[in-house]
matplotlib code that plots the C-alpha trace (Angstrom):
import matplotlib.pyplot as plt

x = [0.0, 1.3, 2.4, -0.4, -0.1, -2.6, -1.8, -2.4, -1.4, -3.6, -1.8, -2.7, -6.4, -7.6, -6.1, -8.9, -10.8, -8.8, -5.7, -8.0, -6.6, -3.5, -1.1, -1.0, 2.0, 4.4, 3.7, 5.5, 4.5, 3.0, -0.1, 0.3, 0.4, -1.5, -4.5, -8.1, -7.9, -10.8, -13.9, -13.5, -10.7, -13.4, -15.6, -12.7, -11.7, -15.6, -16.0, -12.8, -14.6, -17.3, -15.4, -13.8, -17.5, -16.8, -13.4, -11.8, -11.2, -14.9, -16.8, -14.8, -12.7, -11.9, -15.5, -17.2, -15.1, -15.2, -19.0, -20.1, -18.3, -18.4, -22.1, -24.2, -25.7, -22.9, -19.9, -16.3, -17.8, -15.6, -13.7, -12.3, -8.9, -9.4, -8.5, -9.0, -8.1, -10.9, -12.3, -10.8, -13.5, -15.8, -14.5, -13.6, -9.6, -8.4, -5.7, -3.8, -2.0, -4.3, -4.7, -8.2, -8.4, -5.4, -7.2, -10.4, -8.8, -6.4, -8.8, -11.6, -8.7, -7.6, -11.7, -11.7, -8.8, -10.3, -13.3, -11.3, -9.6, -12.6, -14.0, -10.7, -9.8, -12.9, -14.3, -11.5, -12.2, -13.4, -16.3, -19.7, -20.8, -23.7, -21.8, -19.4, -21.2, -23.3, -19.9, -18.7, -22.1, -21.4, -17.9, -19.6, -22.4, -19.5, -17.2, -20.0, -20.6, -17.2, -16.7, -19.9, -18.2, -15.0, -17.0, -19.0, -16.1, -13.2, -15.0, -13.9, -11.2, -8.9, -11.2, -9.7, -11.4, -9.1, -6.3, -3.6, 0.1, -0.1, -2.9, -1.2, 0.0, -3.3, -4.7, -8.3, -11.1, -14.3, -16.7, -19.3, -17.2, -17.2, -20.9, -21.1, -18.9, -20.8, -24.2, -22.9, -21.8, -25.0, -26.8, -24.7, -24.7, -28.8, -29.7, -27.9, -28.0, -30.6, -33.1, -32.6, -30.2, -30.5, -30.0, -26.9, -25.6, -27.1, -25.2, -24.4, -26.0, -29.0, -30.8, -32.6, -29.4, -28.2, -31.0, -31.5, -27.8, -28.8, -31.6, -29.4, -26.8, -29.2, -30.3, -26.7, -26.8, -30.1, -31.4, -34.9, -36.4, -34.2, -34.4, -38.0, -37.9, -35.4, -36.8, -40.2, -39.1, -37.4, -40.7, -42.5, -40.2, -41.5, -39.4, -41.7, -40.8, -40.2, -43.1, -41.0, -38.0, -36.3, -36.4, -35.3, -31.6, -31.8, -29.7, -33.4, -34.5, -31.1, -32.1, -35.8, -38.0, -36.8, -33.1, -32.4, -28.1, -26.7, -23.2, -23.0, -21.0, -21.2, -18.4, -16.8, -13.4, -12.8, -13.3, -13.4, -15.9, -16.8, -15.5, -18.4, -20.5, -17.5, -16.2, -19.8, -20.4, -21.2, -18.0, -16.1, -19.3, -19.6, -17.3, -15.1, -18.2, -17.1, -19.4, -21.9, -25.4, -25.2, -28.2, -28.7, -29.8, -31.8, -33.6, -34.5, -36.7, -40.5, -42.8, -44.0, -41.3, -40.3, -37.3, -35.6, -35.5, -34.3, -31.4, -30.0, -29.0, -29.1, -26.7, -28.8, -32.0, -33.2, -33.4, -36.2, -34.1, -32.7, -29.7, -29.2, -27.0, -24.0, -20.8, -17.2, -15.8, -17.0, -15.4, -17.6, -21.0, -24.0, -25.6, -24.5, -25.9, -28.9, -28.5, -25.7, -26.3, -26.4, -27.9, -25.6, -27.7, -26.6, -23.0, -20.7, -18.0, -15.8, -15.1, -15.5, -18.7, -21.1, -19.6, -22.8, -24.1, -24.6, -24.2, -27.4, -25.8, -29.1, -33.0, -36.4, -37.2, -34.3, -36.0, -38.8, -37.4, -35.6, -38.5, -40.6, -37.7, -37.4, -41.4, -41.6, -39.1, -40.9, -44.2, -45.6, -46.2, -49.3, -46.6, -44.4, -46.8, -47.6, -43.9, -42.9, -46.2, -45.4, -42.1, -43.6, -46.6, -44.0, -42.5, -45.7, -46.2, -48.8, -49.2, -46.9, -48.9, -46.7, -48.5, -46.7, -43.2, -41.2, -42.8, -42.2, -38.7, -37.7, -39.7, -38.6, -34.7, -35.9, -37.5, -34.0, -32.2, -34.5, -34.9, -31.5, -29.5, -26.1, -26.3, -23.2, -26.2, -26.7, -22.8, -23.5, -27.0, -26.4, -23.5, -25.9, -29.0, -26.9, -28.0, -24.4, -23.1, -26.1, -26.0, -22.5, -21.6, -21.5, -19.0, -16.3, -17.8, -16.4, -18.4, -16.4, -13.9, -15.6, -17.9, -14.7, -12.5, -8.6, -6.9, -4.1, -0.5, 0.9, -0.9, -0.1, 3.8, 4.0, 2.1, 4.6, 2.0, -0.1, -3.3, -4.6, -5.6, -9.2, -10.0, -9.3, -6.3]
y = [0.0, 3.6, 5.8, 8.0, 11.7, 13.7, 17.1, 17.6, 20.4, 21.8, 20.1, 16.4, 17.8, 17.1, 13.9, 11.7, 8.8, 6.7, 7.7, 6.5, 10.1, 8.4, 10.9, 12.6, 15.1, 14.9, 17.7, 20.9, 21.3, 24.9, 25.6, 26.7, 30.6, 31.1, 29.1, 30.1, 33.0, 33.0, 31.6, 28.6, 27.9, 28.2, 25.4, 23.4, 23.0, 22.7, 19.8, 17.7, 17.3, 16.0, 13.4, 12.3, 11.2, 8.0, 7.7, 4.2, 5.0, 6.7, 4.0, 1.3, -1.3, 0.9, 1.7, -1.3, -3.5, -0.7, 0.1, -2.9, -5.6, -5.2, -5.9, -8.7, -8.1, -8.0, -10.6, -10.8, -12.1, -13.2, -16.7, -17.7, -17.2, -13.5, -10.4, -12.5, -9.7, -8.4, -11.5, -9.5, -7.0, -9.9, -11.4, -7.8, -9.3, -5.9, -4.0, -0.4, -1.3, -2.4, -1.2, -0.7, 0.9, 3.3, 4.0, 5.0, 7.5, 9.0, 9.3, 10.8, 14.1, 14.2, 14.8, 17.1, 19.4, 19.5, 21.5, 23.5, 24.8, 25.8, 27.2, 29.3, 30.4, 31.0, 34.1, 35.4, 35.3, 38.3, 36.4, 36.3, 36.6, 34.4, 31.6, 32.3, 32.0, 29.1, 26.9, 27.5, 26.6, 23.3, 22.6, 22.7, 21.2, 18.5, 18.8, 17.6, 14.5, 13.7, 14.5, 12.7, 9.2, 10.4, 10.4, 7.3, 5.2, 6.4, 8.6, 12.0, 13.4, 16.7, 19.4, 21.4, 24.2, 25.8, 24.8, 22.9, 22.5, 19.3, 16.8, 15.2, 17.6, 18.4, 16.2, 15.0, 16.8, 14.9, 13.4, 15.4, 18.8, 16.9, 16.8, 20.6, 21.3, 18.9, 20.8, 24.4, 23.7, 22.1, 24.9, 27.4, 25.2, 24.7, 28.4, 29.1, 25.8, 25.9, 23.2, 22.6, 23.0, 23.6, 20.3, 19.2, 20.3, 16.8, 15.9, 18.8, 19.2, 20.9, 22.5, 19.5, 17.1, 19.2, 19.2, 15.4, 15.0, 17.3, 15.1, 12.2, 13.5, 14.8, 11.1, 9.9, 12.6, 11.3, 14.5, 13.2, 16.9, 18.6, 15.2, 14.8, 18.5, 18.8, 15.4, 17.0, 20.1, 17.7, 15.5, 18.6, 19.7, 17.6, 14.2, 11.1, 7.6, 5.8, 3.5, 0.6, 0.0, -1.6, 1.5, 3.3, 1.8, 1.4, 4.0, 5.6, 6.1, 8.3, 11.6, 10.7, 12.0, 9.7, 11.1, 13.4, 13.0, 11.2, 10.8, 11.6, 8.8, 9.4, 8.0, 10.9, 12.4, 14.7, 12.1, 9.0, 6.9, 4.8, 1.3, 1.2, -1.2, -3.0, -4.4, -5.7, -7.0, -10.9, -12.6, -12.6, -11.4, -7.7, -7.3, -8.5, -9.7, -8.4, -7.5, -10.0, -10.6, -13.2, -15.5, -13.3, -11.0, -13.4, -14.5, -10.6, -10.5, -11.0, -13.2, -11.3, -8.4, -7.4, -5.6, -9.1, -10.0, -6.2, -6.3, -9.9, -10.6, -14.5, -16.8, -18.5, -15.5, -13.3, -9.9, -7.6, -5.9, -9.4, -10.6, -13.8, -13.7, -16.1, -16.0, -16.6, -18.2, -21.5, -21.0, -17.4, -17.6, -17.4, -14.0, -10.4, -6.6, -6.4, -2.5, -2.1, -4.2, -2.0, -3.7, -4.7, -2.8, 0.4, -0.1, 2.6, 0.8, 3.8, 3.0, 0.2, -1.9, -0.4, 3.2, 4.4, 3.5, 6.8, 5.9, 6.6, 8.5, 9.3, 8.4, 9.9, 6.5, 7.0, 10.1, 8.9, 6.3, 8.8, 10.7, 8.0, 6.9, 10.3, 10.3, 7.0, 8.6, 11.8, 9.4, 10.6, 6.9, 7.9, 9.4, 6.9, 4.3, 6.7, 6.9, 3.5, 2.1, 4.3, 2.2, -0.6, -0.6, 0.6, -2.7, -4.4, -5.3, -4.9, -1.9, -2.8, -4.6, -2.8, -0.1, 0.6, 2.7, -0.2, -2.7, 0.4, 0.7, -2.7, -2.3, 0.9, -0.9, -3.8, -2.1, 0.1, -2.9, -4.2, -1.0, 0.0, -3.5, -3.1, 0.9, 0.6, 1.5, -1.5, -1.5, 1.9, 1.4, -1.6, 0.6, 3.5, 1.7, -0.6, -3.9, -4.5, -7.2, -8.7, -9.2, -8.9, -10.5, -13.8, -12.9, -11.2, -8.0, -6.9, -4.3, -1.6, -1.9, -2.6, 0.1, 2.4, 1.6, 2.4, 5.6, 4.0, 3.1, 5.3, 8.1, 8.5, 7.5, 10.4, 12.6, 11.6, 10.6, 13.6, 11.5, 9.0, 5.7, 4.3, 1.9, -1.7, -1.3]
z = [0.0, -0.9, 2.2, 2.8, 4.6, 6.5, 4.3, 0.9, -1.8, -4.6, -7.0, -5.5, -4.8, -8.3, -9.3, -11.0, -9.1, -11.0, -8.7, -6.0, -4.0, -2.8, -3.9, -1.3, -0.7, 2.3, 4.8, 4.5, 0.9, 0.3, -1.5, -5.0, -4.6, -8.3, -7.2, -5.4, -7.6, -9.9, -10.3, -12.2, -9.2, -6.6, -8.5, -9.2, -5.4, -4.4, -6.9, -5.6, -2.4, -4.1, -6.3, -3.1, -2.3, -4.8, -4.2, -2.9, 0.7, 1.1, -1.3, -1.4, 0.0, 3.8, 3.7, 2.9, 5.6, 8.6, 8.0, 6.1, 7.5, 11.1, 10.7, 10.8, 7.1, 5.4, 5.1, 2.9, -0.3, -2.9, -2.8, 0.9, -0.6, -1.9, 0.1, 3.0, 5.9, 5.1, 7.8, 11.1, 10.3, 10.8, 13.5, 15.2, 15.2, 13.2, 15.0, 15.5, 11.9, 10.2, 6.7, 6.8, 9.8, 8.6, 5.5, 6.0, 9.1, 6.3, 3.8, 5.5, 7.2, 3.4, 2.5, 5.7, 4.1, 0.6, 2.5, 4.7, 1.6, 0.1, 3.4, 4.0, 0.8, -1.6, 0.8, -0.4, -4.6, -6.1, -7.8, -8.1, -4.1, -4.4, -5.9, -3.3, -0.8, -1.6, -2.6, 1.3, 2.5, 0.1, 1.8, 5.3, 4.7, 3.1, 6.0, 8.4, 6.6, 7.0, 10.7, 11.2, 9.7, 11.6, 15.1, 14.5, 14.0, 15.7, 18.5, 19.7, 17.1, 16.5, 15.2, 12.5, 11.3, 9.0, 6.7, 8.7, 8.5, 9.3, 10.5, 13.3, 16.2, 18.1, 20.6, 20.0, 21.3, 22.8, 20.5, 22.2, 21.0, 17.6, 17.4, 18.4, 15.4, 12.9, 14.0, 13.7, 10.0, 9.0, 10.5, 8.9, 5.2, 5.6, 6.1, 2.7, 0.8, -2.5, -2.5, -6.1, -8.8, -12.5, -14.2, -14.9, -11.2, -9.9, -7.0, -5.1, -2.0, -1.0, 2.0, 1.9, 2.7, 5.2, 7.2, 6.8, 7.7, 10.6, 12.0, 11.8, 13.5, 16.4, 16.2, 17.0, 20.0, 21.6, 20.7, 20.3, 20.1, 17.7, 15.9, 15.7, 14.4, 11.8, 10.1, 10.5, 8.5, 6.2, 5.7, 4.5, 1.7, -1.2, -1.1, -1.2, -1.1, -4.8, -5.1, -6.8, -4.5, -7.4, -9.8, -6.7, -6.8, -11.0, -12.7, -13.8, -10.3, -9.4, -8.0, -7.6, -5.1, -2.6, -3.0, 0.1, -0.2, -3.5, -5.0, -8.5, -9.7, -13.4, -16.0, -16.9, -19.0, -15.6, -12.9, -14.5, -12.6, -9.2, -8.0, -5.0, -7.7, -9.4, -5.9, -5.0, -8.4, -9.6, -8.8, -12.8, -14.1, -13.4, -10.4, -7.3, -5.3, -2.3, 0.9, 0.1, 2.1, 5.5, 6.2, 9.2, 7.0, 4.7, 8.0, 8.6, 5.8, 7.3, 4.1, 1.5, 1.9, -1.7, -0.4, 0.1, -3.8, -4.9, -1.9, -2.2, -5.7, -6.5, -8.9, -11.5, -11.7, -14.6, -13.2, -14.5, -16.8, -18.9, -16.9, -16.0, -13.0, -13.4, -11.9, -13.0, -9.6, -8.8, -5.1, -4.6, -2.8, -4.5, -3.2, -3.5, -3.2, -5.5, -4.6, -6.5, -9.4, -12.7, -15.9, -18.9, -21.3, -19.3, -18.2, -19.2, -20.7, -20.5, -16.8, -14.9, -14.6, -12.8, -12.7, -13.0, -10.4, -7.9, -3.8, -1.4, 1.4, 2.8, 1.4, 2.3, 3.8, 6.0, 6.8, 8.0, 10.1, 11.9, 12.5, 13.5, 16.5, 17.6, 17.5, 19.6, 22.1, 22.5, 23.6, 19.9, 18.9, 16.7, 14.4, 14.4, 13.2, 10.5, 9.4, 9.9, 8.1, 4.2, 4.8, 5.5, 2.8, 0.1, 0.9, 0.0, 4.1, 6.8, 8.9, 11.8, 15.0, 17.3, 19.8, 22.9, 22.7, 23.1, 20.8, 18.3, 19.5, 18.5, 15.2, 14.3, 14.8, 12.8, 9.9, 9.5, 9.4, 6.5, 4.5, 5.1, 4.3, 3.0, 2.8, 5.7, 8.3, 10.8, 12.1, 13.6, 14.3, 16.3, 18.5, 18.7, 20.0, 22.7, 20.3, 19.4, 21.6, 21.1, 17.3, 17.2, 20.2, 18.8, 16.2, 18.4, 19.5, 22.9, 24.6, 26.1, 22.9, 19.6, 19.8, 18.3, 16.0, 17.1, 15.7, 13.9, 15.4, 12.5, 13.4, 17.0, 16.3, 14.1, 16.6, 19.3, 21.4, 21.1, 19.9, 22.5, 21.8, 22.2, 25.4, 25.0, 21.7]

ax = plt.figure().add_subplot(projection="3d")
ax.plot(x, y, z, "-o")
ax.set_aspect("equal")
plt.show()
C-alpha cells in the first residue's frame, strides 16, 4: 500500500478517481500561490470534495469492511482465498496497523482538508458573491458529513477548522465537542444551501441534505427533540418515497424523489468513474463480489417483503431488466448486493462496470425512520406508526402490529435494518442503539472496545504521542 499523509497540496487535490486520491504530498509542501484565484478555481476546489465522495477510501474497499463488514448483514464475499483480511472485520480481530483501519482514518482528514480549503480560501475570490457563498455553505455542509463518519467510527477526534500544516500535532477533542462542530456547520450550510439546482448540477448538496444529515446526526446525539424536528421540516419539503424500491436503486431512479443525499458517480473524462458497484459485483461477471449478504440478514426479511428480492442478488435469476445472473468463480457464494447491481444494457464501458451506479448516502425512507424513532421517544407513537407504516406498505407489508413505545422501539430498529441493508447503516446502528453485543456478540464483538475503531498506530507515532488511543487497543 502507498504511504499516505494527512496534508495535501492543490496540485494532489484534483487527481482523477482513477488515482483513488492516494497521492497525497508529504507535509511541509506549500499551496500553489496562483490558485483560489478565480472563479472557475473556486468550483474546481468545491468539486474535488465532491469526487472524493466515490473515491476508494470513502466507497470502497476501507469503507465497505469498517461500516459494512463489522455488521451482521454483510460478510467478505468473494472466494475464501481472496483479500482474506478483510475477515478481522468480521471477527472484530483488526488491529492499531491495520490497513483498513489506517485507511479509511487517512482518507476521510484528506476529505476534511479539501473543504477547509474551500471554506478558507474561496471568501476570499473576487467572484460572483452568491456563488461564493453558496460553494462555502457546500464545503460545510461537506465537511460535516465527513466528521460525522469520523466520530462514528473512531470517536472523539482533532477538530480542524481551518487549513492545517499538518494533521497530526493536536490532541483530539471529545466526541461530544465533535458533534457541536458537525451541527454548527449544517446549520450554517442549511440556512444558505438551494433546495434545487439547475440540471446538470445533480449531485451537489441541498438545504434538503443538510438538514436530513442534521436530524441524523441529532439522532446519534439522543437529541430526540431537535431530531424529531429537523426530520419533521425535512418530511415537509417535497421528497416522497419511490413506489417501486427496485427503480429506486436502478440507474433511472437516481435523483428521484426519494433522493435526500446522493453521489453523483457518473463515467466521466474529468473524474473518471466509481468502484463502489465493481467491488460488489457478480463474482467474474460484473465485479469482485465483495461485501456479500449473510443468512442473518436473509432470515431478517418477514414473508411477503419485496425488499428481500431487490437487496439480495441471486446466482442462476433473470433480473427484471434481462440478466441472467452467473458468476465466473465457482469457489464465490452465490448472493450479492442487489443495490448495486447495474444492468448490462446500461453499463458505461468507459469505466469500470457499474460506474454508473450513484451511492445513497441518505434516502427519504431514512428520513422517515428517523423521525418516526425520535417520535416513539418523544411518547408521539401515533406518528411513528404513521412513518414507519409508508415504509412498511412501500414494501408491499402490513401496517406494523406494534403499539406501545417499546414494541415500536424494537420495530422501528428492525425495519432500519431491512430497508437500510447493506447501505453501511446496521454496524452503527447496532452501537448506537446498545443492540451491538447482542447481534454482534457472537462474532467477536467486545463491549467496552468494539464500539470504536482504534486511531491507527501510525498516526499516533508520528504525533509523538499527542493523539490517545481508544480503550481496549
Amino acid at each position: 500500500m502507498k504511504k499516505i499523509f494527512l496534508t495535501i497540496s492543490i496540485l494532489s487535490l484534483f487527481v482523477s478517481c482513477n488515482d483513488d486520491f492516494v497521492d497525497i504530498k508529504p507535509e511541509g509542501v506549500v499551496v500553489a500561490e496562483d490558485f483560489f484565484k478565480t472563479e472557475a478555481d473556486a468550483m474546481k476546489a468545491t468539486n474535488a470534495i465532491y469526487s472524493f465522495l466515490r473515491s476508494w477510501e470513502n466507497s470502497g474497499f476501507p469503507a465497505q469492511f469498517v461500516y459494512g463488514v463489522t455488521g451482521d448483514d454483510v460478510e467478505k464475499g468473494s472466494n475464501p482465498g481472496d483479500a482474506s483480511f478483510i475477515n478481522a472485520y468480521d471477527n472484530f480481530s483488526f488491529t492499531t496497523s491495520d490497513d483498513g483501519v489506517n485507511g479509511y482514518w487517512t482518507g476521510q482528514w484528506q476529505a476534511v482538508q479539501r473543504t477547509n480549503q474551500v471554506i478558507t480560501n474561496v471568501p476570499n475570490i473576487d467572484m460572483d458573491t452568491a456563488l461564493k457563498t453558496r460553494l462555502v455553505a457546500e464545503a460545510k455542509m461537506l465537511r460535516a458529513y465527513f466528521y460525522f463518519n469520523l466520530v462514528r467510527i473512531y470517536g472523539g477526534v482533532p477538530i480542524f477548522d481551518g487549513i492545517q500544516a499538518d494533521y497530526i500535532n493536536k490532541p483530539r477533542n471529545t466526541a461530544a465537542e465533535v458533534y457541536a462542530f458537525i451541527v454548527k456547520d449544517l446549520t450554517e450550510a442549511s440556512a444558505i444551501l438551494p433546495q434545487t439546482y439547475p440540471a446538470g448540477q445533480e449531485g451537489r448538496v441541498t438545504k434538503g441534505a443538510a438538514l436530513g444529515l442534521l436530524s441524523k446526526v441529532y439522532l446519534y446525539m439522543k437529541d430526540y427533540q431537535k431530531a424529531y424536528d429537523v426530520s419533521t421540516q425535512v418530511k415537509g419539503m417535497g421528497y416522497s418515497l419511490d413506489p417501486s424500491f427496485n427503480h429506486l436503486f436502478r440507474p433511472a431512479g437516481e435523483f428521484g424523489t426519494e433522493s435526500v443525499f446522493e453521489v453523483n458517480c457518473g463515467c466521466s473524462p474529468e473524474f473518471g468513474g466509481s468502484q463502489y458497484a465493481e467491488v460488489q459485483g457478480v463474482r467474474n461477471q460484473y465485479g469482485w463480489g465483495f461485501f456479500t449478504p449473510t443468512q442473518a440478514l436473509e432470515n431478517a426479511f418477514e414473508p411477503g417483503d419485496i425488499r428481500k428480492q431487490f437487496t439480495i442478488l441471486r446466482e442462476g435469476q433473470t433480473t427484471p431488466e434481462g440478466d441472467l445472473i452467473k458468476k465466473g468463480d465457482p469457489q464465490a457464494g452465490n448472493t450479492w448486493n442487489y443495490k448495486t447491481y447495474v444492468p448490462s444494457s446500461l453499463n458505461n464501458n468507459a469505466c469500470g462496470y457499474g460506474s454508473i451506479q450513484n451511492i445513497r448516502i441518505l434516502r427519504f425512507a431514512d428520513i422517515l425512520l428517523i423521525n418516526a424513532e425520535a417520535a416513539n421517544e418523544l411518547g408521539n407513537t401515533a406518528v411513528a406508526i404513521t412513518d414507519i407504516n409508508l415504509v412498511r406498505n412501500r414494501a408491499q407489508l402490513a401496517n406494523t402490529t406494534a403499539t406501545s413505545q417499546s414494541t415500536l422501539r424494537t420495530a422501528i430498529w428492525q425495519e432500519r435494518r431491512v430497508e437500510l441493508a447493506m447501505e453501511n447503516d446496521r454496524f452503527p446502528d447496532l452501537v448506537r442503539t446498545g443492540q451491538a453485543a447482542t447481534f454482534l456478540g457472537p462474532l467477536g464483538f467486545q463491549t467496552g472496545k468494539n464500539e470504536l475503531f482504534p486511531i491507527p498506530l501510525r498516526a499516533i507515532t508520528d504525533s509523538k504521542g499527542i493523539l490517545t488511543q481508544n480503550p481496549g487497543y
